[in-house]
matplotlib code that plots the C-alpha trace (Angstrom):
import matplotlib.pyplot as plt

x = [20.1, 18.6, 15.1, 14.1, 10.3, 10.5, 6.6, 6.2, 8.7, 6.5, 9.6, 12.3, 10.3, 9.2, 13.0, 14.8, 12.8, 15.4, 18.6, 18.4, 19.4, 18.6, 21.5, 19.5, 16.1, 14.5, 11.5, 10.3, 6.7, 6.8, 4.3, 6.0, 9.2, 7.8, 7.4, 10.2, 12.6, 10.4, 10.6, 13.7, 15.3, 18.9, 18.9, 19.9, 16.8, 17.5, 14.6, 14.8, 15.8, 16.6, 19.1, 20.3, 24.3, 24.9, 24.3, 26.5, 29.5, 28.9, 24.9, 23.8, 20.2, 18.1, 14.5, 11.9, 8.4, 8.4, 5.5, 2.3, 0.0, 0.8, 0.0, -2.9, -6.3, -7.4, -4.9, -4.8, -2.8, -0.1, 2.3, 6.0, 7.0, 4.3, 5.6, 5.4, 5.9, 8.8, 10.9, 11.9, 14.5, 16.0, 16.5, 18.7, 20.5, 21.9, 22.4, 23.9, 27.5, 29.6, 29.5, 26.2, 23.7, 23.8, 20.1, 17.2, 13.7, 10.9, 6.9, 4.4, 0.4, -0.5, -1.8, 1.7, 1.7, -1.6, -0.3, 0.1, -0.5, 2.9, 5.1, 5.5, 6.6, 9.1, 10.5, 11.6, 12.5, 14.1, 16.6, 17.4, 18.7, 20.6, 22.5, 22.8, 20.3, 18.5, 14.9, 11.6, 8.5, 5.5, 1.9, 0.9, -1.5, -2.0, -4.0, -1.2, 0.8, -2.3, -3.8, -7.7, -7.1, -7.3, -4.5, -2.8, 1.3, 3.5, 6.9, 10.0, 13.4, 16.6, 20.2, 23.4, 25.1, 22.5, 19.0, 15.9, 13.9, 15.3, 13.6, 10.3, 9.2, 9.2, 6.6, 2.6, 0.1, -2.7, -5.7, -8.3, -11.7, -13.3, -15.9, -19.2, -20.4, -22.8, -20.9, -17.9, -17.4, -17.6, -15.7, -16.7, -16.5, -18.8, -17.7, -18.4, -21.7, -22.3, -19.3, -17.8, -18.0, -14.4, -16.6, -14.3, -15.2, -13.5, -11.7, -11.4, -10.5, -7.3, -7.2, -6.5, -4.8, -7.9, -11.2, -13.6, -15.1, -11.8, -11.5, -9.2, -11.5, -11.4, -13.9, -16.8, -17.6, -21.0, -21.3, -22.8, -25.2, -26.6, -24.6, -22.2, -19.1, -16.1, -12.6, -10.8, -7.5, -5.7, -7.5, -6.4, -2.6, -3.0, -4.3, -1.2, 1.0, 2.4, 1.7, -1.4, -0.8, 2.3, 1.2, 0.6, 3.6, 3.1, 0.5, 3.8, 4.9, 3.8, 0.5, 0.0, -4.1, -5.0, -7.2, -3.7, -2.6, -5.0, -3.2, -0.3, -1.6, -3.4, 0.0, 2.2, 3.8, 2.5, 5.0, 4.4, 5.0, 7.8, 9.0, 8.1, 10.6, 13.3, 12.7, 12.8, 16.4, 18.0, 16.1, 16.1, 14.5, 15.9, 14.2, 12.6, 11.6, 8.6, 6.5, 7.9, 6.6, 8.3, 7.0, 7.2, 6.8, 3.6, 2.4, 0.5, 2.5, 1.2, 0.9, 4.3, 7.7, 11.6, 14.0, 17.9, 19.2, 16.2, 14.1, 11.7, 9.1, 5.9, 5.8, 2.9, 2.3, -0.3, -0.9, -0.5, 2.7, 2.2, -1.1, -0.1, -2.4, -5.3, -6.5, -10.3, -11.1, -13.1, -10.3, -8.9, -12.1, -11.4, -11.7, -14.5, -17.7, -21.1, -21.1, -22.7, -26.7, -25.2, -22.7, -25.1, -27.7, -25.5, -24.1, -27.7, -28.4, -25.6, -26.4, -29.7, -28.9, -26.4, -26.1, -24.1, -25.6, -25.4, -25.5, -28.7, -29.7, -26.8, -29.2, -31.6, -28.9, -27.9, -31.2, -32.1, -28.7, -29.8, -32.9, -31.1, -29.1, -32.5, -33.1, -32.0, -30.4, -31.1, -27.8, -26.0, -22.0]
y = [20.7, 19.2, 18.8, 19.1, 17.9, 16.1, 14.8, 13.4, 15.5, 18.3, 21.3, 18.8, 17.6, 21.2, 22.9, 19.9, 20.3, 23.4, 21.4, 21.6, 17.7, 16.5, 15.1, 14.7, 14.1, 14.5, 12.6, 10.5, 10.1, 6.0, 6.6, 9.6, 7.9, 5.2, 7.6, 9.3, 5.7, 5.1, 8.2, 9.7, 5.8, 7.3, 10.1, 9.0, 9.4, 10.7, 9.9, 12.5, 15.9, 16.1, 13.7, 15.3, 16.2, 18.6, 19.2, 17.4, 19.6, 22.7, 22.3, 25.5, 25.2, 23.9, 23.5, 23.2, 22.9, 22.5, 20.8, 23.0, 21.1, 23.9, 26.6, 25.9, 26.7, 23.0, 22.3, 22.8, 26.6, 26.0, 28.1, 28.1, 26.7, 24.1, 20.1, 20.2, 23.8, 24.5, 22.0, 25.0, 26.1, 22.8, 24.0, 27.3, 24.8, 23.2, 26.2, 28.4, 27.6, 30.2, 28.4, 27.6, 26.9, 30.1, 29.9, 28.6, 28.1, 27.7, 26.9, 27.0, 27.9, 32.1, 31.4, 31.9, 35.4, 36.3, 33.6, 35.7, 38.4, 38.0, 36.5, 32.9, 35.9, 37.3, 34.6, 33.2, 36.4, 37.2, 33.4, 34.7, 37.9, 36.7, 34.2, 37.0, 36.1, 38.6, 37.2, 37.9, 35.9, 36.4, 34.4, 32.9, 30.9, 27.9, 29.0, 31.2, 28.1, 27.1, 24.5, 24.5, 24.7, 27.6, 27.0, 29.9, 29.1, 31.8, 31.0, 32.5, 32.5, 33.8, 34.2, 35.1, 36.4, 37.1, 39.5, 37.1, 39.9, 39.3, 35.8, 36.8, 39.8, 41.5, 39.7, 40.9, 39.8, 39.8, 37.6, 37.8, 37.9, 35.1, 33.1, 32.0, 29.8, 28.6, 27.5, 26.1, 23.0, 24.9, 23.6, 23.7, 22.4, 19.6, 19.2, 22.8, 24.6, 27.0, 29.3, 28.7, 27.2, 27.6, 28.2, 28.6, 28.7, 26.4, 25.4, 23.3, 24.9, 23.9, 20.4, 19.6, 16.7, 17.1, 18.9, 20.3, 16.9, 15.6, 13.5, 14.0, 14.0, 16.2, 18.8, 18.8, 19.6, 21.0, 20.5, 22.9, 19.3, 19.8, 16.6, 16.9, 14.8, 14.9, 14.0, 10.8, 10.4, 10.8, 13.3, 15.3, 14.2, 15.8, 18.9, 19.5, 18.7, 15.1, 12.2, 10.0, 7.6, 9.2, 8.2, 4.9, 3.4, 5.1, 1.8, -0.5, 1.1, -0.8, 0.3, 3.0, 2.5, 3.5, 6.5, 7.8, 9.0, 12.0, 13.3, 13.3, 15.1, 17.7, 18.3, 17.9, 21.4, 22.2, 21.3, 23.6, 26.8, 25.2, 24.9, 28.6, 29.3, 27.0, 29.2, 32.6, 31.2, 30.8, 33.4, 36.7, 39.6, 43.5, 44.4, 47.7, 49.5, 51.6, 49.0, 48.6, 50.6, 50.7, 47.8, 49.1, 47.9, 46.5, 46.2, 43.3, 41.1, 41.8, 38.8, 40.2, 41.7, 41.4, 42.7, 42.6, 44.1, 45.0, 46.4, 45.4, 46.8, 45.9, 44.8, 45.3, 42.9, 40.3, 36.5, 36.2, 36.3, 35.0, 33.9, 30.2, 28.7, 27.9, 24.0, 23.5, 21.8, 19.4, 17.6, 16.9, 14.8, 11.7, 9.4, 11.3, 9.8, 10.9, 12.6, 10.4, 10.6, 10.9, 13.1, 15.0, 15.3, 16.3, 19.2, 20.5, 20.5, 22.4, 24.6, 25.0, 25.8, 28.6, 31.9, 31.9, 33.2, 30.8, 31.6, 31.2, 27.8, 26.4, 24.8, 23.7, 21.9, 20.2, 18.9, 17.2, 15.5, 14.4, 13.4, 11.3, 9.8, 8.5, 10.9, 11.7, 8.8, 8.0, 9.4, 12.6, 13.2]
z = [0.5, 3.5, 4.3, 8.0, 9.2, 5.8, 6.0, 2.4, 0.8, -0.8, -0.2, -1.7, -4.5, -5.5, -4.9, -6.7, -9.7, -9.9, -9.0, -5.4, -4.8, -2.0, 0.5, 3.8, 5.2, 8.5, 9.7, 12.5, 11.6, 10.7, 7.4, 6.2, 6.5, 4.4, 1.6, 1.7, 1.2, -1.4, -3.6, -2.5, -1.9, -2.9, 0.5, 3.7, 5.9, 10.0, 12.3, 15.1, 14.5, 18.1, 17.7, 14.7, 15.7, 12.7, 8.9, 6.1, 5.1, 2.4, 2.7, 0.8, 1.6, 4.6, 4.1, 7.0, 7.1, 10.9, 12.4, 12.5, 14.9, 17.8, 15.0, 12.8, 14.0, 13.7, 15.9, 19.9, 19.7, 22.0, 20.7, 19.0, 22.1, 21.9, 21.7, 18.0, 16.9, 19.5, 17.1, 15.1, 17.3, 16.6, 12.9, 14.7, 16.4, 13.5, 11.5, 14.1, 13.3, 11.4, 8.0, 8.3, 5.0, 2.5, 2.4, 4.8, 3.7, 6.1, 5.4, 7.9, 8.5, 8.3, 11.9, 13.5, 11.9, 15.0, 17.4, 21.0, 19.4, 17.2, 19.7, 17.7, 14.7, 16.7, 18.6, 15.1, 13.7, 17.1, 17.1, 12.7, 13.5, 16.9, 14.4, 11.8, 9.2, 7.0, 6.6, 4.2, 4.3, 2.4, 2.9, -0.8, -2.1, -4.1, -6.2, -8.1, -9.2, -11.2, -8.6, -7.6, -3.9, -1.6, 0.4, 2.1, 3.4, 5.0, 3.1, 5.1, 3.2, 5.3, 4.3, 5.8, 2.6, 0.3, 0.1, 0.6, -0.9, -4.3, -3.9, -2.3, -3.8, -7.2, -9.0, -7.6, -10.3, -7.4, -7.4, -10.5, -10.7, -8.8, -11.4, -11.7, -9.1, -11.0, -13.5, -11.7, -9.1, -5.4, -2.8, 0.6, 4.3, 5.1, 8.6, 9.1, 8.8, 11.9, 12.1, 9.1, 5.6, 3.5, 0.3, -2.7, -6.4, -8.8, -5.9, -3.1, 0.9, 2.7, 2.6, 6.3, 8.3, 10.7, 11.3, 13.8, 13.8, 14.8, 12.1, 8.7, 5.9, 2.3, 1.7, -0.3, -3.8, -5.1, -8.9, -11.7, -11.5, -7.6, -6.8, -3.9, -3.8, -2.0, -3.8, -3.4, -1.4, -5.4, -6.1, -3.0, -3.4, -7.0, -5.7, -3.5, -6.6, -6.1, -8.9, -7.5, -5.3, -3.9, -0.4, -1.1, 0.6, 3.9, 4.6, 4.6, 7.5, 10.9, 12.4, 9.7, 8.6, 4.8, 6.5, 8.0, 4.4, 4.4, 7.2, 5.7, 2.6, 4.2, 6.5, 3.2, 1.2, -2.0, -4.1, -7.0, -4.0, -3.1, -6.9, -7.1, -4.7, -6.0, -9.3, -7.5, -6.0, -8.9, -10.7, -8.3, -9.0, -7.5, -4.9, -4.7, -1.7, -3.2, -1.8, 1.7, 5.2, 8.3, 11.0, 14.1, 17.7, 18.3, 15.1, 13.5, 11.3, 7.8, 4.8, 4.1, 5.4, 5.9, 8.3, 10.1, 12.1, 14.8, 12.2, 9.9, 7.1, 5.6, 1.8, 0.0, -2.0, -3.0, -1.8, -5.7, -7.1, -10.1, -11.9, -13.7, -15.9, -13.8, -13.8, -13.1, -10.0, -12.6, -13.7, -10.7, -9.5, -10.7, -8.2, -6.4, -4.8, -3.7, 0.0, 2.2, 3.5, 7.2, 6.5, 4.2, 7.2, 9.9, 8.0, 7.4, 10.7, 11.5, 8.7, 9.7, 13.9, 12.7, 11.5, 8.0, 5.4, 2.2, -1.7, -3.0, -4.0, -2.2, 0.8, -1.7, -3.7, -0.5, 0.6, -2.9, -2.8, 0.9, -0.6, -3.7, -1.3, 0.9, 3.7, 7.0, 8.5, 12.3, 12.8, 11.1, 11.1]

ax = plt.figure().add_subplot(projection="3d")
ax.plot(x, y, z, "-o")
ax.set_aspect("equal")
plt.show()
């Protein structure tokens, strides 16, 4: 396989933990690159995908999560055709030719799926079908491969000579009952606090390269204690599925800061979605169309579909494939520390100028950390 928009090697790690070697990466980002000759040191490493003449000879599988800065909402929005995002069609380019890859697999943010209003959807879907590809994505999350993060991917998977549904679909075991938060660790946004809050239960939001502060910083956690915390930079690799410390080489790289690694973290794949998929490859399941609807013109794209051919139907079907043993967002905190007075402060005062309505207790729990940690600062993040 080859892995396109590498980043720290989240797809490749997760698919080649079901014999999907790796044979190529593709990179140009100088700390990501650092990681990737240090855990994959035996694959030859391509800078610019741009630059990228053509794929090795009999690659059965091209991976791609193509840059999502142009897509998320924490980024600026621009579109697929955006710097970053329009990068994609550099993926069609190198697949286009008659004995292309057997298989391509694609990860990117559910925002593309609203993006002007669907067009980033059907230009992709558009440039698959022109080159002959059947195609099934399906937006999943995290959570179902036993990991205490809310983190919500679209997966796309597209073949030329075999059914991408068979990968996708078959398996719904939809999302159980949320617990106690009262008894569990609840993550939540500290740079947030007037529109939004990303509260999860037992779990941490989307860990994110960025934030509406415009700084890259994790989220926080409130304990079953009252403390608040916010998990360290291991802690965070962990939660996207990599061994701790994973990013640690990307500092060796010229210019790259320590602080740079979060980015690359929250912009990495999960690996254990991606080694859901690798599973699904070699492991398909029939599809069945009971749970399909036609997707017609004009439509909103749904959490999940597939088409060829110019037309295309709705699957319904769950964000939660499969429910894995669930790991508590607990044990994952190891190398957490106490959220800061000023960063404590300014998101009570956002809190406070807004409208959101928080669970009870929640506010209270916030100030008496404030107040452990000393008071309002002169100055609040």
């Amino acid at each position: 396989m080859v892995g396109l928009f590498a980043g720290i090697g989240g797809l490749e790690l997760g698919l080649g933990r079901h014999g999907w070697n790796t044979e190529l990466l593709c990179e140009i980002e100088p700390g990501a690159q650092a990681v990737l000759r240090t855990r994959f040191p035996d694959v030859p490493l391509h800078p610019d995908v741009t630059r990228l003449r053509s794929l090795p000879r009999d690659t059965e599988l091209v991976a791609a999560g193509f840059p999502c800065q142009d897509l998320s909402q924490a980024g600026r929005t621009a579109g697929i055709t955006g710097s970053k995002s329009g990068l994609v069609d550099e993926v069609f380019r190198l697949v286009k030719r008659k004995n292309g890859p057997r298989w391509l697999v694609v990860e990117n943010v559910p925002f593309m799926l609203q993006l002007g209003r669907g067009a980033a959807m059907r230009h992709i879907t558009d440039a698959l079908e022109e080159l002959g590809y059947m195609w099934a994505y399906r937006v999943v999350d995290a959570r179902a491969f036993g990991l205490p993060q809310r983190r919500h991917r679209v997966l796309m998977v597209a073949s030329r000579t075999d059914d991408p549904r068979t990968v996708l679909f078959g398996q719904d075991a939809g999302m159980p009952m949320e617990g106690n938060p009262d008894l569990f660790p609840c993550g939540f946004y500290w740079t947030e606090g007037v529109r939004g809050l990303g509260w999860a239960v037992n779990a941490v939001p989307t860990l994110k390269g960025g934030s509406t502060l415009g700084i890259a910083s994790p989220p926080a956690v409130r304990l079953p204690s009252g403390e608040i915390v916010t998990p360290g930079l291991t802690d965070a690799e962990r939660l996207q599925g990599f061994d701790a410390d994973w990013t640690a080489p990307a500092v060796e790289a010229p210019g790259v800061r320590a602080g740079h690694r979060w980015r690359l973290v929250g912009n990495a794949v999960s690996v254990r979605m991606a080694s859901w998929v690798g599973h699904r490859l070699n492991n398909p399941i029939a599809y069945s169309s009971d749970h399909e609807t036609p997707l017609l013109p004009g439509d909103t794209w749904p959490t999940a579909a597939w088409g060829a051919r110019g037309q295309a139907f709705r699957v319904h079907e769950s964000q939660w494939p499969v429910q894995a043993p669930y790991e508590d967002l607990g044990g994952f905190l190891l190398d957490a520390r106490l959220l800061s007075a000023r960063a404590t402060a300014g998101f009570l005062r956002r809190a406070r100028s807004g409208n959101l309505r928080f669970l009870p207790g929640f506010l209270e729990d916030v100030e008496n950390h404030l107040e452990r940690m000393g008071g309002f600062p002169r100055v609040a993040a």
